[in-house]
PDB file of N, CA, C and O in Angstrom:
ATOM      1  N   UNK A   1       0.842  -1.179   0.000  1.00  0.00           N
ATOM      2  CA  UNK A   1       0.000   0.000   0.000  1.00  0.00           C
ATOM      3  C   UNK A   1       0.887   1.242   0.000  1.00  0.00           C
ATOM      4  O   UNK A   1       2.044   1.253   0.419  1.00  0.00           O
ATOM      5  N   UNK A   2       0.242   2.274  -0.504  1.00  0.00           N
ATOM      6  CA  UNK A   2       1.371   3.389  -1.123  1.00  0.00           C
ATOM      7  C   UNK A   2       1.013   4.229   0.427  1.00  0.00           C
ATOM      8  O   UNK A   2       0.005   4.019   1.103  1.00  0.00           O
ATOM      9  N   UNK A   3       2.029   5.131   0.735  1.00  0.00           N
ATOM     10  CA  UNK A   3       1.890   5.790   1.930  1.00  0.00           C
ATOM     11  C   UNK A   3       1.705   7.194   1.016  1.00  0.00           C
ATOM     12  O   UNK A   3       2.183   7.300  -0.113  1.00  0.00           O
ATOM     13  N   UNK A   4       0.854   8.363   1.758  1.00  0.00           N
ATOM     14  CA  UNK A   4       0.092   9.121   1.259  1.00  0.00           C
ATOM     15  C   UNK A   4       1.061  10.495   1.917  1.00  0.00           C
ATOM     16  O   UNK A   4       1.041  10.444   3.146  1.00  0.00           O
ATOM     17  N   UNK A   5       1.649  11.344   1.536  1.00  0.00           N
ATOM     18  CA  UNK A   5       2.984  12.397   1.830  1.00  0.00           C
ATOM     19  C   UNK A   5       2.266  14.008   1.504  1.00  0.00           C
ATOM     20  O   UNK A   5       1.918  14.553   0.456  1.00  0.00           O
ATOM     21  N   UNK A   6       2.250  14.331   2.587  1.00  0.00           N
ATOM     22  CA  UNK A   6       1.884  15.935   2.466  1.00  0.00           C
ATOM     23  C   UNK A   6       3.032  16.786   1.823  1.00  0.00           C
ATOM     24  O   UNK A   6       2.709  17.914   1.448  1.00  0.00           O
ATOM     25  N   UNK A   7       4.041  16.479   1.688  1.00  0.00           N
ATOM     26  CA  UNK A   7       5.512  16.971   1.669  1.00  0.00           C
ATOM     27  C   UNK A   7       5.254  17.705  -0.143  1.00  0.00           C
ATOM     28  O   UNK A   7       4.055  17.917  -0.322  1.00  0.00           O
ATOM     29  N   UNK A   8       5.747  17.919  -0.843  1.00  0.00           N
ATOM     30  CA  UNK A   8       5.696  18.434  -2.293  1.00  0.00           C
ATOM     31  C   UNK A   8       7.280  18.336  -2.290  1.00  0.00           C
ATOM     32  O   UNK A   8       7.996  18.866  -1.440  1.00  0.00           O
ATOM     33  N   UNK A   9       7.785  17.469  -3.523  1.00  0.00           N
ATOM     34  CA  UNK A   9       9.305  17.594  -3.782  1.00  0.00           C
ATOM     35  C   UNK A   9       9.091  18.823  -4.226  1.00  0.00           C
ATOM     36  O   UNK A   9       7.944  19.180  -4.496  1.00  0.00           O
ATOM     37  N   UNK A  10      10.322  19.783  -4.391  1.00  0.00           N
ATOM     38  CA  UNK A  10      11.039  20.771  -5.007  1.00  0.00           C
ATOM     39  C   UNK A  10      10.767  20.314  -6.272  1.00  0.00           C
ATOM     40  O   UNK A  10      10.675  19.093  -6.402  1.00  0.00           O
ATOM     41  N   UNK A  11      10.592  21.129  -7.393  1.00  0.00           N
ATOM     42  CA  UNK A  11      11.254  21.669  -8.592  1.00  0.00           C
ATOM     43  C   UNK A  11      12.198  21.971  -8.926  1.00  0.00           C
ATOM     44  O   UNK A  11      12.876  22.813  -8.336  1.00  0.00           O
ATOM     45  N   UNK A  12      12.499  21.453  -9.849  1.00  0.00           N
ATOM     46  CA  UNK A  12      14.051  22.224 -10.380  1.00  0.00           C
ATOM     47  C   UNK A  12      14.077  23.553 -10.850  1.00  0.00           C
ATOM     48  O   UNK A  12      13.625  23.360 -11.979  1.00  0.00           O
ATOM     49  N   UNK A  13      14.266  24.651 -10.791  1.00  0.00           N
ATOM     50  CA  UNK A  13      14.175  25.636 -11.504  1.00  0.00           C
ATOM     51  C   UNK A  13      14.327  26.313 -12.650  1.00  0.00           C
ATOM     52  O   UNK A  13      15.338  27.002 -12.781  1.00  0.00           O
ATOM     53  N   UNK A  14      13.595  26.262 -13.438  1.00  0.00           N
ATOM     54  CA  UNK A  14      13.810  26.456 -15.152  1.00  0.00           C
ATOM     55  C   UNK A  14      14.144  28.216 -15.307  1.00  0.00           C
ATOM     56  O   UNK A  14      13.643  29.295 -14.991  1.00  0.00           O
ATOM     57  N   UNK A  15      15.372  27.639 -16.035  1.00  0.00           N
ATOM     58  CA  UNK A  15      15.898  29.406 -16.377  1.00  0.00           C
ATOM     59  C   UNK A  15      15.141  29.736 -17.577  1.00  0.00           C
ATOM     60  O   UNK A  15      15.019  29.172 -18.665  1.00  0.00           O
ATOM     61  N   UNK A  16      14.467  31.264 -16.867  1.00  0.00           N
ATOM     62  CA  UNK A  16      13.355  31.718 -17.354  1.00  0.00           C
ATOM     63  C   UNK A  16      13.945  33.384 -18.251  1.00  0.00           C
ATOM     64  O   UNK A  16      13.258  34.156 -18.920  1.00  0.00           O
ATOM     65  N   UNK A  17      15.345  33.458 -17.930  1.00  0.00           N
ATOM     66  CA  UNK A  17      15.680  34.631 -18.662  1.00  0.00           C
ATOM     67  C   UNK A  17      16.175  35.752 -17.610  1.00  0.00           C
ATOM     68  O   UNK A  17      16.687  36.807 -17.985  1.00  0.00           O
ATOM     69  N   UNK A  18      16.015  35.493 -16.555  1.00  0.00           N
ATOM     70  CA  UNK A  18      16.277  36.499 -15.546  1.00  0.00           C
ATOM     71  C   UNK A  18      17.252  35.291 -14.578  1.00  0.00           C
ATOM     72  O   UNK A  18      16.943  34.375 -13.816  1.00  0.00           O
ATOM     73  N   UNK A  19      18.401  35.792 -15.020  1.00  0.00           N
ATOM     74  CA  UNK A  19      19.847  34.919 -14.088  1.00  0.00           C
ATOM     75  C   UNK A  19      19.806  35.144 -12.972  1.00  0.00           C
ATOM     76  O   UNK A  19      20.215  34.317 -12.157  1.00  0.00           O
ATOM     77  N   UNK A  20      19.227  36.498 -12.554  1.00  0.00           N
ATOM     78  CA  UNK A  20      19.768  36.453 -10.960  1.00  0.00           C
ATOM     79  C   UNK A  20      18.620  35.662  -9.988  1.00  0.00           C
ATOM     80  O   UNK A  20      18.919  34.975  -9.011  1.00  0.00           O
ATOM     81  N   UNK A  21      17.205  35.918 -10.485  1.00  0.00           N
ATOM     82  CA  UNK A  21      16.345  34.906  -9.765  1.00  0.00           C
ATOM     83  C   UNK A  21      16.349  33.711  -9.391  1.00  0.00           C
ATOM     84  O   UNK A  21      16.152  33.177  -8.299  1.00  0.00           O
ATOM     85  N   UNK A  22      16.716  33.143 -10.915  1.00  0.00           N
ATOM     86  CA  UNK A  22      16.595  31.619 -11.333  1.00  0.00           C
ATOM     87  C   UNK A  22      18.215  31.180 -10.296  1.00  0.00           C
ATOM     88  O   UNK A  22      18.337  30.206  -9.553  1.00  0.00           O
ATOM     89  N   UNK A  23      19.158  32.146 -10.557  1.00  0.00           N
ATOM     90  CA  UNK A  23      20.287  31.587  -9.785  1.00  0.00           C
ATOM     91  C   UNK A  23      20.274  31.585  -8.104  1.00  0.00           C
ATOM     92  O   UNK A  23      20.931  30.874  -7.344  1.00  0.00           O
ATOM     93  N   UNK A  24      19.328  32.594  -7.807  1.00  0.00           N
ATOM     94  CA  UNK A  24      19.252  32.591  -6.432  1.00  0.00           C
ATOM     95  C   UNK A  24      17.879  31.254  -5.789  1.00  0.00           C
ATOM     96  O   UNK A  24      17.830  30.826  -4.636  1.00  0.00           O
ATOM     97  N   UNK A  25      17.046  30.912  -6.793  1.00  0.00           N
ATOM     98  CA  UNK A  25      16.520  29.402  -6.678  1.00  0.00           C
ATOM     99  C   UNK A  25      17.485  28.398  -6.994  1.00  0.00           C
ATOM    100  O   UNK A  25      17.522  27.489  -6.164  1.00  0.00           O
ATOM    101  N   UNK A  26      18.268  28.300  -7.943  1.00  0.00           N
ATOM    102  CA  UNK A  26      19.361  27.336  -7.677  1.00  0.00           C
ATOM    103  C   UNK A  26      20.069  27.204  -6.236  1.00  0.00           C
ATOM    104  O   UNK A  26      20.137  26.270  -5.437  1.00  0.00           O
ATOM    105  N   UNK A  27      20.520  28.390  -6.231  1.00  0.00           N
ATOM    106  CA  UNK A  27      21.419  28.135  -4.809  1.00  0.00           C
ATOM    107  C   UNK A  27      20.628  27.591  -3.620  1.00  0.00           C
ATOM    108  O   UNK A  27      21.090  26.645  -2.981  1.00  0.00           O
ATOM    109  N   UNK A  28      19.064  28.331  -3.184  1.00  0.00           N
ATOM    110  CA  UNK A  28      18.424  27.468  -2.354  1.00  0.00           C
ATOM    111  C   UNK A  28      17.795  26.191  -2.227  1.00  0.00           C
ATOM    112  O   UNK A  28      17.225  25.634  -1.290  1.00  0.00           O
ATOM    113  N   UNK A  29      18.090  25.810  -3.626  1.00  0.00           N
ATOM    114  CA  UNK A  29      17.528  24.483  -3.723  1.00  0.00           C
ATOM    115  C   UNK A  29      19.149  23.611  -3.337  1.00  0.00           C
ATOM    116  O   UNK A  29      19.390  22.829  -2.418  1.00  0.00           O
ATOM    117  N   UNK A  30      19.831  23.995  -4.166  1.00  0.00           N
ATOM    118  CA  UNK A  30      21.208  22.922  -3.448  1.00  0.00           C
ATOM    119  C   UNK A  30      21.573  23.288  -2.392  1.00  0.00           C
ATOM    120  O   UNK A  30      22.523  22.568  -2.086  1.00  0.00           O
ATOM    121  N   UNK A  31      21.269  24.418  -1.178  1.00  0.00           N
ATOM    122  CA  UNK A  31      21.769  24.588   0.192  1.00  0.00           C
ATOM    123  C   UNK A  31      20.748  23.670   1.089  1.00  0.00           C
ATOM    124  O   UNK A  31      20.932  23.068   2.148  1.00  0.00           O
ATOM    125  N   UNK A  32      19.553  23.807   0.213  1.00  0.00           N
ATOM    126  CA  UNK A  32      18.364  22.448   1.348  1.00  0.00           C
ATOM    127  C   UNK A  32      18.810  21.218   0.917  1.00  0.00           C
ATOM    128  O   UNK A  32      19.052  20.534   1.911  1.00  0.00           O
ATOM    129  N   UNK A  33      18.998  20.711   0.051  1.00  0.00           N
ATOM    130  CA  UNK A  33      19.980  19.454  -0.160  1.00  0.00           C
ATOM    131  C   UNK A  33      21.233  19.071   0.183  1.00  0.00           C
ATOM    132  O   UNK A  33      21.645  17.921   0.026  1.00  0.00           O
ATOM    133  N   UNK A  34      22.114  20.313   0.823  1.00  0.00           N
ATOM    134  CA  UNK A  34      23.031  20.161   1.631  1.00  0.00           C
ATOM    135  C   UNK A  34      24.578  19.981   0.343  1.00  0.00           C
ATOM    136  O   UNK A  34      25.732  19.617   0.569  1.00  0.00           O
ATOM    137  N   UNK A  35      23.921  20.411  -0.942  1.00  0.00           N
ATOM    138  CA  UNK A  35      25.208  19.994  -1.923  1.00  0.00           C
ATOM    139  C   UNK A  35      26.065  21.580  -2.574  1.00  0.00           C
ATOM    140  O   UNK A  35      26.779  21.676  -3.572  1.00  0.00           O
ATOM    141  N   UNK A  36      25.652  22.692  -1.561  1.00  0.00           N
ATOM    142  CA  UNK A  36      26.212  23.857  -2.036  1.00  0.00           C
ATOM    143  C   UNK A  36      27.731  23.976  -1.722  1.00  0.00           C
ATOM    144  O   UNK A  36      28.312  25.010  -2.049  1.00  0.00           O
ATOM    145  N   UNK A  37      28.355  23.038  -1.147  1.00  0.00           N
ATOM    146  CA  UNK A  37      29.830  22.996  -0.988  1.00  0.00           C
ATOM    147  C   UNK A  37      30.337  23.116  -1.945  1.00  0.00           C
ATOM    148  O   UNK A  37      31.185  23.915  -2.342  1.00  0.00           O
ATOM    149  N   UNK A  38      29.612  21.945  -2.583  1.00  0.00           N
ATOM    150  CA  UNK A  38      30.481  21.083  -3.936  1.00  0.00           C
ATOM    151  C   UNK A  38      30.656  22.064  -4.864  1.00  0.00           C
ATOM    152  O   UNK A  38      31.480  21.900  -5.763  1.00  0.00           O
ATOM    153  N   UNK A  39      29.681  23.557  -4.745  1.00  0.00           N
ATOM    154  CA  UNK A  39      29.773  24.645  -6.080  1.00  0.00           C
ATOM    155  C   UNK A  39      30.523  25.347  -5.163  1.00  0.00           C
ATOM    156  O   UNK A  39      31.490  25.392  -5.924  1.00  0.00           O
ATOM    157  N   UNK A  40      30.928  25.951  -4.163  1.00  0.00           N
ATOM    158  CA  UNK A  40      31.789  26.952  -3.856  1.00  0.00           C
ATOM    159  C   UNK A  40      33.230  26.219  -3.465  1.00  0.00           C
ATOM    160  O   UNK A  40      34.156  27.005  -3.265  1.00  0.00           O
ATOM    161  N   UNK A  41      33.510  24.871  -3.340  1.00  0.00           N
ATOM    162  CA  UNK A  41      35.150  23.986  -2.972  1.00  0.00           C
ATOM    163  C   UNK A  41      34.953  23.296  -4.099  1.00  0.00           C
ATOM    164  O   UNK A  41      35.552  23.919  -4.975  1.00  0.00           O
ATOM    165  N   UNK A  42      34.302  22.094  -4.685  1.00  0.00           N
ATOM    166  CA  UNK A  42      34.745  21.377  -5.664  1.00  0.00           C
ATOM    167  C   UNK A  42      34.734  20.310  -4.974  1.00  0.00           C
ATOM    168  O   UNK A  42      34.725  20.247  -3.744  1.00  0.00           O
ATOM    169  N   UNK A  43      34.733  19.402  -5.755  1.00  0.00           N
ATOM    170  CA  UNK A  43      35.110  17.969  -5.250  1.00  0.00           C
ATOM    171  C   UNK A  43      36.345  17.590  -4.651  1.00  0.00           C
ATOM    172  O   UNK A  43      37.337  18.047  -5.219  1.00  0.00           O
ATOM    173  N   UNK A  44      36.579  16.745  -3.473  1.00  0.00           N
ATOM    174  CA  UNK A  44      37.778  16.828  -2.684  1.00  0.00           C
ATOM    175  C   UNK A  44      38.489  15.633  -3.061  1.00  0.00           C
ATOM    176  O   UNK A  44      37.853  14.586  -2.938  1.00  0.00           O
ATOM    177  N   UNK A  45      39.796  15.552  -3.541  1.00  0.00           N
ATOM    178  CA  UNK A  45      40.551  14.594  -4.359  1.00  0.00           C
ATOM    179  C   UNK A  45      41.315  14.485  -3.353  1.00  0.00           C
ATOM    180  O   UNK A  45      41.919  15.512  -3.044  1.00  0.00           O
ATOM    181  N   UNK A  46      41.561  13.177  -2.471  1.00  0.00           N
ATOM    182  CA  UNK A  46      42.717  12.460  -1.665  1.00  0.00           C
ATOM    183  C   UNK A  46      43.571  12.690  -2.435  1.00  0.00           C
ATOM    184  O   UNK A  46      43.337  12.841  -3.634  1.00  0.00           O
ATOM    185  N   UNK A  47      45.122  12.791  -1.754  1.00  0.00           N
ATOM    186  CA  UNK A  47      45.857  12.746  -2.085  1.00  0.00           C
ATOM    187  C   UNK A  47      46.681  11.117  -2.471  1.00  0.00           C
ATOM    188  O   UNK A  47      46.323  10.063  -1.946  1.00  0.00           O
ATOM    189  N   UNK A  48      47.744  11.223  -3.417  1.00  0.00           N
ATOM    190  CA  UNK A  48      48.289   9.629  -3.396  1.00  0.00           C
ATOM    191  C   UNK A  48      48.859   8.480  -2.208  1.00  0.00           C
ATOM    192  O   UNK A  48      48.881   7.249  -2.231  1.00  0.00           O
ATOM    193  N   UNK A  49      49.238   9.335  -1.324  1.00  0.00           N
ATOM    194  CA  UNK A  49      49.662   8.941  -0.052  1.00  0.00           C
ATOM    195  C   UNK A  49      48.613   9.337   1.091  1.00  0.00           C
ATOM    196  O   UNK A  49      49.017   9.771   2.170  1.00  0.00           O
ATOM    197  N   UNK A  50      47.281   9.177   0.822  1.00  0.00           N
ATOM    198  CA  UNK A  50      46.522  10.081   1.846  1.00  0.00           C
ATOM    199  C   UNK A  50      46.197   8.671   3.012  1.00  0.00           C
ATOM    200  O   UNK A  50      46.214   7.441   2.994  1.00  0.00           O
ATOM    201  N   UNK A  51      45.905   9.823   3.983  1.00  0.00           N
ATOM    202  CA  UNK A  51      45.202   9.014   5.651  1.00  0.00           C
ATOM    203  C   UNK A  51      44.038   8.371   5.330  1.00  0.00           C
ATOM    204  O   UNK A  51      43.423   8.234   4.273  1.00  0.00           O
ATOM    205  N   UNK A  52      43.900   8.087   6.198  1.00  0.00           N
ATOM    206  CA  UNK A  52      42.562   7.179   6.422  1.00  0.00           C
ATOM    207  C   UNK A  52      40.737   8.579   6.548  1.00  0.00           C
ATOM    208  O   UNK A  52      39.588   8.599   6.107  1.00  0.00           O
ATOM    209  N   UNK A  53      41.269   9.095   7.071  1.00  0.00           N
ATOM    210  CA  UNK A  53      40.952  10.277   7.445  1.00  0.00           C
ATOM    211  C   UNK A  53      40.471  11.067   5.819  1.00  0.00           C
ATOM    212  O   UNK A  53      39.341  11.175   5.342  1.00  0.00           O
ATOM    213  N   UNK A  54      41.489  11.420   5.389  1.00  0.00           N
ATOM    214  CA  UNK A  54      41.804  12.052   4.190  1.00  0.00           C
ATOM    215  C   UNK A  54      40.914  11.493   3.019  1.00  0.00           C
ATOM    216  O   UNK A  54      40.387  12.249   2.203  1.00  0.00           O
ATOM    217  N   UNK A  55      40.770  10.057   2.983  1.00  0.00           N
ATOM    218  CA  UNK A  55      40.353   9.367   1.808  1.00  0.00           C
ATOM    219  C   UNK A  55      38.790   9.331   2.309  1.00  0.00           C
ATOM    220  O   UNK A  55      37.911   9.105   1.477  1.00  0.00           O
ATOM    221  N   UNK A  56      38.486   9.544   3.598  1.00  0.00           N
ATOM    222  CA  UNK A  56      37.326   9.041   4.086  1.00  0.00           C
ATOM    223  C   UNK A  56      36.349  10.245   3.622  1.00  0.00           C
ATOM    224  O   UNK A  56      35.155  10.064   3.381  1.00  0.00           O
ATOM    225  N   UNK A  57      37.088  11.660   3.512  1.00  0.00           N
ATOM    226  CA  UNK A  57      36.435  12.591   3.033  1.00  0.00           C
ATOM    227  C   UNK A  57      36.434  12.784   1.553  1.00  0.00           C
ATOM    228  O   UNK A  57      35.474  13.334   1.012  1.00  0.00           O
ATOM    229  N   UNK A  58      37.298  12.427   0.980  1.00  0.00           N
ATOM    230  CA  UNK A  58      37.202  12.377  -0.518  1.00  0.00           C
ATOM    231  C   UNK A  58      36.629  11.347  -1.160  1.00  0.00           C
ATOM    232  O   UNK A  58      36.739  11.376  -2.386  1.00  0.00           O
ATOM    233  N   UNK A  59      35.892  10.203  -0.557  1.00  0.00           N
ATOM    234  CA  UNK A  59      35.241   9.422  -0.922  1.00  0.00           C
ATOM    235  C   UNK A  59      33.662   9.685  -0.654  1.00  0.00           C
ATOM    236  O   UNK A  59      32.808   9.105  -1.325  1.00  0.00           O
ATOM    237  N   UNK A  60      33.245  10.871   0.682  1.00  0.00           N
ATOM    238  CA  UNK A  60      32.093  11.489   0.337  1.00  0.00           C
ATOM    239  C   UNK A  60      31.848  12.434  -0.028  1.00  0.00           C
ATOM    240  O   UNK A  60      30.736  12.921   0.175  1.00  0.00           O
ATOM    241  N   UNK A  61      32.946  13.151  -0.816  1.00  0.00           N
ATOM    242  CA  UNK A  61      32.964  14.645  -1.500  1.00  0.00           C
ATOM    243  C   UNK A  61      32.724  13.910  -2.710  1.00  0.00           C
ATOM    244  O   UNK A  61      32.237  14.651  -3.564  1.00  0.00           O
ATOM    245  N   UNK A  62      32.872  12.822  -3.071  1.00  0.00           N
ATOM    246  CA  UNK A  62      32.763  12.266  -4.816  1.00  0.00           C
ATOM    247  C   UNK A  62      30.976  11.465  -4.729  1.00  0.00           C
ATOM    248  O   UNK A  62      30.212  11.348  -5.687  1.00  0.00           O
ATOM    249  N   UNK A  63      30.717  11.029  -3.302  1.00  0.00           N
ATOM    250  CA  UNK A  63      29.780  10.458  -3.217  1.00  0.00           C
ATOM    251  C   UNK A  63      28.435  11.701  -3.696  1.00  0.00           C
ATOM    252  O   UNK A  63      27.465  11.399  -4.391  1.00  0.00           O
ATOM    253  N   UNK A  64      28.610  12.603  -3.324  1.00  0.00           N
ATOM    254  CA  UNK A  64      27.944  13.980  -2.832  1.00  0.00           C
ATOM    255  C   UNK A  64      27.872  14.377  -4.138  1.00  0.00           C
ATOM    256  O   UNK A  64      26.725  14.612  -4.520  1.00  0.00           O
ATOM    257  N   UNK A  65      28.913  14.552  -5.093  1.00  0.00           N
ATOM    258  CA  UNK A  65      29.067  14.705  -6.227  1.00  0.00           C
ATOM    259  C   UNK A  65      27.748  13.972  -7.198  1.00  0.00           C
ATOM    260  O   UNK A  65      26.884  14.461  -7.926  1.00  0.00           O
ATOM    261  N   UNK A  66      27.995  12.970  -6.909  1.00  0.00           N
ATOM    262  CA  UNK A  66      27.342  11.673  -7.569  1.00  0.00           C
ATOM    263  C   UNK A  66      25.749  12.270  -7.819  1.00  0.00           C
ATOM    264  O   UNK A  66      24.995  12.390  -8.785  1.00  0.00           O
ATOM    265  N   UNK A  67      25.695  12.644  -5.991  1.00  0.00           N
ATOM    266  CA  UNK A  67      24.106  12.986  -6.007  1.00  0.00           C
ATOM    267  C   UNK A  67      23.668  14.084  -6.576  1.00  0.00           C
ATOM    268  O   UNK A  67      22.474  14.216  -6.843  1.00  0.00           O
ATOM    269  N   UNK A  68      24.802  15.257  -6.904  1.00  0.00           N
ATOM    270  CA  UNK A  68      24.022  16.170  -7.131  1.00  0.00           C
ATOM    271  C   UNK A  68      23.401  15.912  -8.853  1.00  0.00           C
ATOM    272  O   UNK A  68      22.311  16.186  -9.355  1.00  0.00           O
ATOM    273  N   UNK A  69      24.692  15.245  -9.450  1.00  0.00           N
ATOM    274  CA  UNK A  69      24.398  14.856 -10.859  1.00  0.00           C
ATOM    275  C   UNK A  69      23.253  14.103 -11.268  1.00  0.00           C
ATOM    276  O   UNK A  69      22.836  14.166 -12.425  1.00  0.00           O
ATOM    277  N   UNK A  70      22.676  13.336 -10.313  1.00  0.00           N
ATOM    278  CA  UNK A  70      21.534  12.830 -10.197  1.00  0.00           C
ATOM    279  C   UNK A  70      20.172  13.191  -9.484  1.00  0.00           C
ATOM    280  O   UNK A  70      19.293  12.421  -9.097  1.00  0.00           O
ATOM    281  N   UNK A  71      20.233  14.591  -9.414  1.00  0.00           N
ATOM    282  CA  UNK A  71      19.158  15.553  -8.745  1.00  0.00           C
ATOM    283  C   UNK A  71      18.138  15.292  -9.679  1.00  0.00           C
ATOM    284  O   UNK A  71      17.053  14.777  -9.409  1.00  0.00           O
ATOM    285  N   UNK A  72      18.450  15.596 -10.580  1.00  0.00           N
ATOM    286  CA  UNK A  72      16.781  15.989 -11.483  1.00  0.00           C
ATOM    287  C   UNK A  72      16.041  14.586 -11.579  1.00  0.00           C
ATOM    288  O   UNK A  72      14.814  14.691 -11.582  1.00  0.00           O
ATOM    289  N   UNK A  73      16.477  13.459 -11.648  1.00  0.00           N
ATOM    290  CA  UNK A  73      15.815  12.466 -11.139  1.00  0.00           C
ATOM    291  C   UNK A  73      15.453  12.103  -9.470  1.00  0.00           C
ATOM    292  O   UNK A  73      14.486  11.490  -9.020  1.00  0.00           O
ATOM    293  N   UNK A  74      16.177  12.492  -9.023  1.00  0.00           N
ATOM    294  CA  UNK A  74      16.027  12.408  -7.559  1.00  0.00           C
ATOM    295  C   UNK A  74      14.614  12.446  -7.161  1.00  0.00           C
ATOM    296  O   UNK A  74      13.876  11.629  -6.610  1.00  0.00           O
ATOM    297  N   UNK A  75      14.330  14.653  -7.980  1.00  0.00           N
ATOM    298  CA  UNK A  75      13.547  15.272  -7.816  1.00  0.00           C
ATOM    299  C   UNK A  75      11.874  15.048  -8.162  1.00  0.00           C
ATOM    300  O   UNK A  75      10.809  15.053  -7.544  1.00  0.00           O
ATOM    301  N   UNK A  76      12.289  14.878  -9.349  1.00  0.00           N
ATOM    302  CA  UNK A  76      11.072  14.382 -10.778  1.00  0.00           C
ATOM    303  C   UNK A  76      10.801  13.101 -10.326  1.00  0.00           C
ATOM    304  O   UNK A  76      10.033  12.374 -10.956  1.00  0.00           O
TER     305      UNK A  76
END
């Protein structure tokens, strides 16, 4: 049985011609998803000799990555 969700996913925001709107709905849509790092640092690349530590974060900076590339399905 399907469970019944008051919630409404987000939209993606369709650029409508006016950059600064549409960009300031971008940004709040990836800061509630928690993936606005990844546009102001980038993805975090361990180094060749890296810690345990080190790799543990660059393996969820690529994970994080993953998701954002897969938003619009996420969403839709």
């Amino acid at each position: 049985m399907e469970e019944s969700s008051n919630f409404l996913q987000p939209a993606i925001p369709q650029f409508d011609g006016y950059y600064e709107h549409w960009s300031m709905l971008m940004e709040n849509l990836l800061c509630s998803k928690e993936y606005w790092s990844l546009i102001e640092n980038g993805v975090t690349v361990a180094p060749a000799n890296a810690r345990a530590d080190q790799q543990r974060l660059a393996n969820e900076s690529k994970l994080r990555d993953l998701k954002v590339k897969k938003l619009p399905i996420l969403i839709n």
